[in-house]
C-alpha positions as CSV (number, residue, x, y, z in Angstrom):
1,X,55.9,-27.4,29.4
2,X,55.7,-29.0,25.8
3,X,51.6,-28.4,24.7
4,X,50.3,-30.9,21.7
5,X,48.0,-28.5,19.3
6,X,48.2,-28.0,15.7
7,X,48.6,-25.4,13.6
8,X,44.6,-24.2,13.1
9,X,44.2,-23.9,17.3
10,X,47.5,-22.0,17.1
11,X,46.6,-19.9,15.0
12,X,43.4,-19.6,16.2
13,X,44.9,-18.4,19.8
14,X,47.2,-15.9,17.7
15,X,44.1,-14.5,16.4
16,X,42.3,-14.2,20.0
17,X,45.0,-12.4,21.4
18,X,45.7,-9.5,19.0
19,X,42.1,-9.2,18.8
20,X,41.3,-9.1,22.9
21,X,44.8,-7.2,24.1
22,X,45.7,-5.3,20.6
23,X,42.2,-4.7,18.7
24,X,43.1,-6.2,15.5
25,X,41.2,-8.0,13.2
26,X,43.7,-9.9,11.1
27,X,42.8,-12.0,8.3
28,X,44.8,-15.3,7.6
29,X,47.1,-13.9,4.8
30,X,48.1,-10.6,7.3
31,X,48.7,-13.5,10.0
32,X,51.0,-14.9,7.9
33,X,52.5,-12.1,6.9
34,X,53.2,-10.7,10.0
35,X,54.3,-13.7,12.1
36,X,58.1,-13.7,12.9
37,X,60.0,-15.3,11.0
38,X,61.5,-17.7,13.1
39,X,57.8,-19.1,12.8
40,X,57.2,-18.7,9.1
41,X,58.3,-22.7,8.5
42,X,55.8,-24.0,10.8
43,X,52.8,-21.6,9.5
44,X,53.1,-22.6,6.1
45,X,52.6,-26.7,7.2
46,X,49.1,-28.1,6.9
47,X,46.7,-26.9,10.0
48,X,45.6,-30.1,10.7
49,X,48.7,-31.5,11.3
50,X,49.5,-32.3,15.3
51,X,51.8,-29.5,16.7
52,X,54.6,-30.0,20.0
53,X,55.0,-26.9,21.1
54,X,56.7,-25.6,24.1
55,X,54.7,-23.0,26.4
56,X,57.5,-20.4,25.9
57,X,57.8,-20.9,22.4
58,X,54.0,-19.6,22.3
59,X,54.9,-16.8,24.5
60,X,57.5,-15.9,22.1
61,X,55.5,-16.4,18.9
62,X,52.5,-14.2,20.0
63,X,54.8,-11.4,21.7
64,X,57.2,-11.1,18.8
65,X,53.5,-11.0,16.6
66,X,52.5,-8.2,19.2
67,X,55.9,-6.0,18.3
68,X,55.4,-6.7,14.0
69,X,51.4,-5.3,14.4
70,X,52.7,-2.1,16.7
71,X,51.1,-3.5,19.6
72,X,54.1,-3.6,21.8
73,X,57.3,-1.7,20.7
74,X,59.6,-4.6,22.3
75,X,59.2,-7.5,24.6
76,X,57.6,-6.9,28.1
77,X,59.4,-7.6,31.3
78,X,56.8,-8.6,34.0
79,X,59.6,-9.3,36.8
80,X,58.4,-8.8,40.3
81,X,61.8,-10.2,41.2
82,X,63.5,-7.5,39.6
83,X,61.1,-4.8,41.6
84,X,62.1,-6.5,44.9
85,X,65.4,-6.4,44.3
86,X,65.3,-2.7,43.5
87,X,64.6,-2.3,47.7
88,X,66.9,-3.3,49.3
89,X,69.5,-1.3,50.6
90,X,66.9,1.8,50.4
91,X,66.3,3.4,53.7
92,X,62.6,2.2,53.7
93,X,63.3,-1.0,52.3
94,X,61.1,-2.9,54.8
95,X,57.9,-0.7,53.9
96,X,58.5,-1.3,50.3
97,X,58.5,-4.9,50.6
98,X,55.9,-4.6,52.8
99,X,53.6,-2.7,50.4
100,X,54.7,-5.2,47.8
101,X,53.2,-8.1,49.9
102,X,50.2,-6.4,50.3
103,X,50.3,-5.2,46.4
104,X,50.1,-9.1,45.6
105,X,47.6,-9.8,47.7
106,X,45.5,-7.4,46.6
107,X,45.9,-8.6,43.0
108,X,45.2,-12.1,44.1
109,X,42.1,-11.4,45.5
110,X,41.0,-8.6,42.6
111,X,41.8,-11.4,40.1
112,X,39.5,-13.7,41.9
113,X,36.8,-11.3,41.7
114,X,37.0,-10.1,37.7
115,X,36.5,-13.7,37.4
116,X,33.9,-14.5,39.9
117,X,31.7,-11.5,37.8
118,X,32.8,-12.3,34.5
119,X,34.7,-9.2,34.2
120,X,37.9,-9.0,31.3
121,X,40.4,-6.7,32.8
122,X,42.3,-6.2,35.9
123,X,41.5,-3.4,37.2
124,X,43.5,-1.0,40.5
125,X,41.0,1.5,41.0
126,X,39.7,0.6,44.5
127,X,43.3,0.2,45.2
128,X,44.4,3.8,44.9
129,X,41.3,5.3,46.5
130,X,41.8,3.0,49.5
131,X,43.6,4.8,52.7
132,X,46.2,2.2,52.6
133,X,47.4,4.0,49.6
134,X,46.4,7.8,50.3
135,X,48.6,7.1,53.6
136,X,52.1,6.3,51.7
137,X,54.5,9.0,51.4
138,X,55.5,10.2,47.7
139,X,58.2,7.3,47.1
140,X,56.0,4.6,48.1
141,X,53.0,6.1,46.0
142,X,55.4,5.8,42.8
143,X,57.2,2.7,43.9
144,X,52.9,1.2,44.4
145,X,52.6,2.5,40.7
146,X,55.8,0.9,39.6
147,X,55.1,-2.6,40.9
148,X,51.3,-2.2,39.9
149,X,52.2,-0.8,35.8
150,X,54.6,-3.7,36.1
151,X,52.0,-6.6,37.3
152,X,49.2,-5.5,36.1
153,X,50.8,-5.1,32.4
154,X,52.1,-8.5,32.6
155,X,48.6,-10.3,33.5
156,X,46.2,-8.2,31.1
157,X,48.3,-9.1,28.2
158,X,49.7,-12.5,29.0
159,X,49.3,-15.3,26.6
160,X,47.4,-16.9,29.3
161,X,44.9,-14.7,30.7
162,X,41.6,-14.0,29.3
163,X,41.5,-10.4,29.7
164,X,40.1,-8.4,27.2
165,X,41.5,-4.6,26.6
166,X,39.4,-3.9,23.6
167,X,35.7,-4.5,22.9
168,X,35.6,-2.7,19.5
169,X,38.2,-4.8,17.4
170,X,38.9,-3.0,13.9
171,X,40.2,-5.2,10.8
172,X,43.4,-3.8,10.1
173,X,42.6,-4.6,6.0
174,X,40.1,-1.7,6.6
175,X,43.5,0.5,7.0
176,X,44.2,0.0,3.0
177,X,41.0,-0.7,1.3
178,X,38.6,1.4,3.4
179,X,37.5,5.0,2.4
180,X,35.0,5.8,5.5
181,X,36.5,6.7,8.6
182,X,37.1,4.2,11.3
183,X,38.5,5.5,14.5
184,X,36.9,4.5,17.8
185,X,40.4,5.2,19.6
186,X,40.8,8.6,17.9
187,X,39.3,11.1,16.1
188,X,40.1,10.9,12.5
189,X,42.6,8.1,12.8
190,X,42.5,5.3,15.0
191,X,45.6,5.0,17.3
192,X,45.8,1.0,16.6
193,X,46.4,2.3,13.1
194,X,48.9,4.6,14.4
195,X,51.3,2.0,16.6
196,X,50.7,-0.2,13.2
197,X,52.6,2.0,11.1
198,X,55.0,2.4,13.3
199,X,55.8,-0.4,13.8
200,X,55.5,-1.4,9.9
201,X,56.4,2.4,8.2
202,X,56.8,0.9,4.2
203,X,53.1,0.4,4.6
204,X,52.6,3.7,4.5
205,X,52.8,3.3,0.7
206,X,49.9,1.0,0.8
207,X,47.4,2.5,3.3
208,X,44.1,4.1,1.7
209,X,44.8,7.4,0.0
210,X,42.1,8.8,2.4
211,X,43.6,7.2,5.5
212,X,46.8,9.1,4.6
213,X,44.7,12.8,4.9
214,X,42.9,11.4,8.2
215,X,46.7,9.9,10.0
216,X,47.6,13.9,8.6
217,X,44.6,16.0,10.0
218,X,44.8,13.7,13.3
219,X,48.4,14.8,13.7
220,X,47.5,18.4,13.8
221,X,44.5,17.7,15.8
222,X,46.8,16.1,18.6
223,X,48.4,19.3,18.7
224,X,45.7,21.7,19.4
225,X,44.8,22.7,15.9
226,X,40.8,23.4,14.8
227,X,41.0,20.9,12.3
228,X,38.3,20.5,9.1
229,X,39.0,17.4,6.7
230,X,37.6,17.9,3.3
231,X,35.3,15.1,1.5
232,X,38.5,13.4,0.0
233,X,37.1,14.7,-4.0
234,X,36.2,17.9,-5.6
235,X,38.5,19.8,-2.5
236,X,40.1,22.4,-4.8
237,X,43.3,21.2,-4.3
238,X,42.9,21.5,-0.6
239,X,42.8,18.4,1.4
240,X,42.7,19.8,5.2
241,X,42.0,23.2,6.9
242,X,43.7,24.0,10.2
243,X,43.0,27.0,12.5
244,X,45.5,27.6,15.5
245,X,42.4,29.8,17.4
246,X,39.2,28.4,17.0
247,X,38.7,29.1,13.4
248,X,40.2,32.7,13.7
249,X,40.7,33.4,9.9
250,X,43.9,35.1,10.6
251,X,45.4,32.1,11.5
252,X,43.9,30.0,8.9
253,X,46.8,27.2,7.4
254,X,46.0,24.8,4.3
255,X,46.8,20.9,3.9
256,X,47.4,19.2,0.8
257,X,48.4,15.2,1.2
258,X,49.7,13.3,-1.6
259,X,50.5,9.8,-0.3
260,X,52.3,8.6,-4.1
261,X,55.5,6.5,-5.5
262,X,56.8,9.4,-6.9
263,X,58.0,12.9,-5.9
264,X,55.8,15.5,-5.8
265,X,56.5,18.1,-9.1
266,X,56.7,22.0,-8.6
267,X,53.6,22.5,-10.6
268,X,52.4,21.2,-7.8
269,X,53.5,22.9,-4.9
270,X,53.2,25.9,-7.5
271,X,49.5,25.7,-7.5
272,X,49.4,25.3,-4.1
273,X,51.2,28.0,-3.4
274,X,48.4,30.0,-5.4
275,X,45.9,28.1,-3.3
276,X,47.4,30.1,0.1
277,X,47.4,33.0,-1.5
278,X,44.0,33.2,-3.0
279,X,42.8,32.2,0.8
280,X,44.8,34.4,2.7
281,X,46.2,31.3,4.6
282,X,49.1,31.7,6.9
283,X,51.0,29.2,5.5
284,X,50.6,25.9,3.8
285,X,51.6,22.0,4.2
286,X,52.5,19.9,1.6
287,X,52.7,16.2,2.9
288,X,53.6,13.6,0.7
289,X,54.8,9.5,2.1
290,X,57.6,10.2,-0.5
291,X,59.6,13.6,-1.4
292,X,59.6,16.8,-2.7
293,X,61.5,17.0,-5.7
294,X,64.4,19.0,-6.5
295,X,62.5,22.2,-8.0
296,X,59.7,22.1,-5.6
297,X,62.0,22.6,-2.8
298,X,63.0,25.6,-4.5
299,X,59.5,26.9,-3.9
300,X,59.2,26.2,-0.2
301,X,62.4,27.6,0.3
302,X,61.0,31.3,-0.7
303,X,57.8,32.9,-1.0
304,X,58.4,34.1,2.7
305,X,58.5,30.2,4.1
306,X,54.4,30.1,3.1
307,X,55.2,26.5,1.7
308,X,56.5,24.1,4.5
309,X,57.0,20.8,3.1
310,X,57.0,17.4,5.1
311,X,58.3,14.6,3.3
312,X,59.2,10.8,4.2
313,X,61.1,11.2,7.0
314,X,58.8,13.4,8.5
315,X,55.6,11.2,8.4
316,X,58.4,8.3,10.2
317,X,58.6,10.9,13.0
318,X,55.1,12.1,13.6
319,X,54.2,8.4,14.1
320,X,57.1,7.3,16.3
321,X,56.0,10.1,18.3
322,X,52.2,9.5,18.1
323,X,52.4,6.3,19.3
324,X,51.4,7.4,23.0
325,X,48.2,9.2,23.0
326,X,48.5,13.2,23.2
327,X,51.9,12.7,21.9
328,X,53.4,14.0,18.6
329,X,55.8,16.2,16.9
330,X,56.4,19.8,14.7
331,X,58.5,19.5,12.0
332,X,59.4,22.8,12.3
333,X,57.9,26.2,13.2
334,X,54.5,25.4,12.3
């Protein structure tokens, strides 16, 4: 179906959806920059000017927009057909199609109610406390969650729904200008900000210096650590302070962050390695968005392995793997 717009409503509808379903602010310029390319030609014409544009051509345009911001890591696949299909032949196949029907019908009517109350997001909560559910046997309870994950994905972050995921939008400029800490879906680093840099990794370079210390101390704090982050100035050359039991001084491990261009000197990881050892720190972490050069490797390489460095490639993993909530990964024996 071919829809006649221009270019200011579409983008306007661009805007709407990364801010209901992803929780992005974007200004015009980051629109821009992030659209696909495929896209670029028709973004740079004038916004008044009328705009034929097939329905699928917007459901591409805002997906592939969805995937460049982090908010989806490829294209969703909403098939029920696909889930159907998956039945037969299975010895209950006539229970599972069965429990589909009534699966649709439940959505139907749940859909009509969100809508009826004003309400933004489909919701399957009375569904799974209902005895219809507690009565299935372990296959149909994951097959129920299969169908429903699929369904209910597909309608709370179509193009043409009016769902709403998130009620606290954050402006992702705030990610490379903005000292204060803004992290309503996190602690010190707000998971939006997360599947972003994932998604866009050179940014890395261009992110807030501070941001870099509070994407570092989050990643240790997803993995159990006490974590204190210093006041970003005047830290005596220690960024973040990390505790593996509750502040136990004994296990005490220091942070120092240096999101720069270049690699990071030995005099630097020299006087950091002082810094452990005046504290009495188990071990310390020097994390840098570039590398540590050729001399400074030297350093983390002895002094009993007190020194771990993570470098580039590292900070590329954490993220990929922080992407889920309570997700993330060592980079070595930490």
């Amino acid at each position: 179906m071919a829809i006649n717009t221009n270019l200011f409503e579409l983008k306007a509808q661009c805007e709407e959806w990364v801010g209901q379903k992803g929780g992005l602010a974007l200004t015009k310029e980051e629109l821009n920059t992030h659209v696909p390319d495929n896209y670029k030609k028709i973004f740079s014409s004038q916004e008044n000017h009328p705009l034929r544009i097939r329905s699928e051509e917007v459901e591409d345009l805002i997906e592939n927009l969805a995937i460049n911001l982090g908010i989806f890591e490829s294209r969703p696949s909403f098939s029920t057909i696909d889930l159907m299909r998956s039945t037969i032949g299975r010895e209950n196949e006539n229970n599972l199609q069965n429990i589909a029907e009534e699966l649709i019908e439940y959505i139907n009517l749940e859909s009509k109610r969100i809508v009826g109350l004003g309400e933004k997001l489909l919701r399957f909560d009375n569904y799974f406390n209902s005895s219809s559910y507690n009565n299935l046997s372990f296959e149909e309870k994951m097959f129920a969650h299969e169908f429903i994950s699929s369904i209910g994905f597909g309608i709370n972050n179509s193009v043409w729904t009016d769902t709403q995921i998130f009620d606290d939008i954050i402006e992702l400029q705030q990610l490379f200008n903005e000292k204060s800490t803004i992290a309503p879906d996190g602690h010190f680093f707000d998971q939006r900000y997360i599947k972003y840099l994932n998604s866009q990794f050179t940014n890395i370079d261009k992110i807030h210096w501070r941001k870099f210390e509070e994407l570092t101390a989050e990643f240790f704090l997803k993995h159990g650590y006490e974590v204190e982050l210093g006041k970003g100035t005047n830290d005596g050359g220690v960024d973040i302070r990390i505790w593996s039991d509750s502040k136990d001084p004994n296990t005490l491990r220091l942070v120092q962050c240096k999101r720069w261009k270049n690699p990071v000197d030995i005099e630097f990881v020299k006087a950091f390695a002082y810094d452990v050892q005046d504290q009495n720190a188990e071990k310390g972490f020097m994390v840098t968005t570039n590398r540590l050069a050729l001399g400074a490797k030297t350093i983390t390489a002895v002094r009993d392995r007190k020194i771990i460095g993570v470098e580039r490639d590292n900070i590329k993993q954490w993220l990929k793997n922080m992407r889920e909530p309570d997700r993330g990964t060592f980079v070595g024996a930490y």
